[in-house]
Steps between C-alpha positions, in 0.01 A plus 500: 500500500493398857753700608338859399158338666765524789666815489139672422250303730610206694758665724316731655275253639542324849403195619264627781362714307454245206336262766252793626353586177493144421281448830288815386467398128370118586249690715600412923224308548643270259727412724243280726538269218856540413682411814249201548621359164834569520511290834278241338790455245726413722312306816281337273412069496602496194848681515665287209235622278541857541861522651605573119224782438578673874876488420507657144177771645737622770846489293277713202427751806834511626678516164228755424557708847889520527525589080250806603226359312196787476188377716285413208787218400394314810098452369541192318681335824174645713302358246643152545461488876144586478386216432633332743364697748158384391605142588623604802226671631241224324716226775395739743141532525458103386702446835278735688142306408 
């Protein structure tokens, strides 16, 4: 099953190319609250709390990238981070007032 997805689709897709429509299909302005999150996984006060979730969220999207996963794969693991974003930017303007 998996290896005539393969032959037919999954080859002929490369990794930059995977990450640019993933970039494009998120919407880019998405990305303002990606990369926020994503650093607030891993810098955050409460790193043995989410050391687990940041772990398996980036081994899911390199597992995903190097096995030529098609863009739309990677949603759920965008999904995930969002939220976190929203705490991250929440710390952020309670530290500013």
């Amino acid at each position: 099953m998996f290896s005539s997805l393969y032959e037919t689709q999954l080859d002929k897709i490369s990794r930059i190319d995977n990450l640019k429509n993933l970039i494009l299909a998120s919407n880019p302005i998405s990305l303002i609250l990606v990369f926020p999150a994503i650093f607030f996984l891993f810098k955050s006060n409460k790193i043995e709390l989410y050391k687990p979730l940041a772990f398996s969220i980036m081994l899911s999207f390199l597992l995903l990238l190097f096995s030529k996963g098609k863009s739309y794969y990677f949603f759920p693991i965008i999904l995930t981070i969002l939220p976190f974003a929203g705490i991250f930017w929440e710390q952020k303007v309670i530290q500013n007032h």
